[in-house]
Structure formats: C-alpha cells, structure tokens
N, C-alpha and C positions, 0 to 999 in steps of 0.2 A: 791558174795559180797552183802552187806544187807544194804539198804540206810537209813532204819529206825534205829531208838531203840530196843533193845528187850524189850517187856512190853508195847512198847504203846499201844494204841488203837485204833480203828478201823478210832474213826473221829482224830486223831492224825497224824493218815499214810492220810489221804482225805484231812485236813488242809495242810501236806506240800506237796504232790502234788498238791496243787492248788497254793499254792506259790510258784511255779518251784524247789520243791527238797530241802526245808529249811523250816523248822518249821516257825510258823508264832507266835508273841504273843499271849500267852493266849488272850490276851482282842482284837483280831482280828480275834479269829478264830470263824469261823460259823458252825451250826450244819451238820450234816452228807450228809442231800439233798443238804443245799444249797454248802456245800464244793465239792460235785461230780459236782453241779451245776457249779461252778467256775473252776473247773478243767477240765472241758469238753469246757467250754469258752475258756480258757486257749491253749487248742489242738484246737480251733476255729472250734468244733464240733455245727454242727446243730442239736439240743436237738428235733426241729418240736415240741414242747411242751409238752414235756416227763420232768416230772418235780421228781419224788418221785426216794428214790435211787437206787432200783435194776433196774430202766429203763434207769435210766443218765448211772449208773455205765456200764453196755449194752453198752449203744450207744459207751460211749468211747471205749470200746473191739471189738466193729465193726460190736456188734449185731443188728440191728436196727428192725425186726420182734418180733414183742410179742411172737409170739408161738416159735419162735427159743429163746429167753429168756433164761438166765441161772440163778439160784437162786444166791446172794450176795459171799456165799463161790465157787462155781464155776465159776462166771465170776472175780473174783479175783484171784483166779489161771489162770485164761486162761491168765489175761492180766501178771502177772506175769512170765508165763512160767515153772507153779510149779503145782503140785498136792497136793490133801490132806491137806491143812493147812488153818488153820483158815482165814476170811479174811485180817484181820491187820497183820500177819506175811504174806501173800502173799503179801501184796500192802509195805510192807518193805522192798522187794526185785526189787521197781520199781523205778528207777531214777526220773524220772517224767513224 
C-alpha cells in the first residue's frame, strides 16, 4: 500500500511525514532539512545536532553513527522496508 502520490517528490513525501501522513500546504511546506528536521521532532527523535538531511533522515532509521550512515536512497529503503527505489517512491510507502 503507497501513502504518497506517484510523482511526488522527495521533499513532497518529507513535508507529509512531518505532517503526520497528510500533505501540508504548499505555502507550509519547508525545505528537505528542515522537513527531516520536523519529522524526526515529530517521532520526538534527539537529532544531538545532526541538522543536514542524510544525518536527520539516519537518525530517524535508528542509525545514529556517522560511519554506520547510509547514503539518502538507502536509508530510505531501510526505513521503508523496500529496496532499490528512488528515495520519494521509498518514503511513499511510509505512513508516517
């Protein structure tokens, strides 16, 4: 089951998982850091000042070591439960 659009975009699927699973108005939505940024508030994740988005998007997946780190398109599968696919059709498979 696919909680996104097909065709959105990367900060599209980050905008509505930070809004708990619902698109938010264009004119509310934030760019890609700060929407991982708010979606890891959201799971009331301690970021410890991991602020750019392959480290938020991490932390949310439960990676929290830099060298364990997974590049944008793998830690989006991971949190997904999907392989292979771009990050915005991975995070369209995530409820919130």
């Amino acid at each position: 089951m696919s909680y996104g659009f097909y065709g959105s975009t990367l900060n599209d699927e980050l905008n509505r998982l930070a809004n708990g699973g619902t698109y938010p108005s264009i004119s509310a939505y934030k760019d890609r850091a700060g929407a991982a940024q708010a979606w890891a508030a959201a799971k009331s994740i301690n970021l410890q000042g991991i602020t750019d988005l392959v480290g938020v998007i991490n932390y949310v997946g439960g990676i929290t070591s830099r060298q364990s780190m997974l590049d944008i398109a793998g830690i989006c599968n991971l949190i997904a439960g999907t392989t292979g696919l771009e990050p915005a059709a991975a995070l369209r498979e995530v409820a919130n």
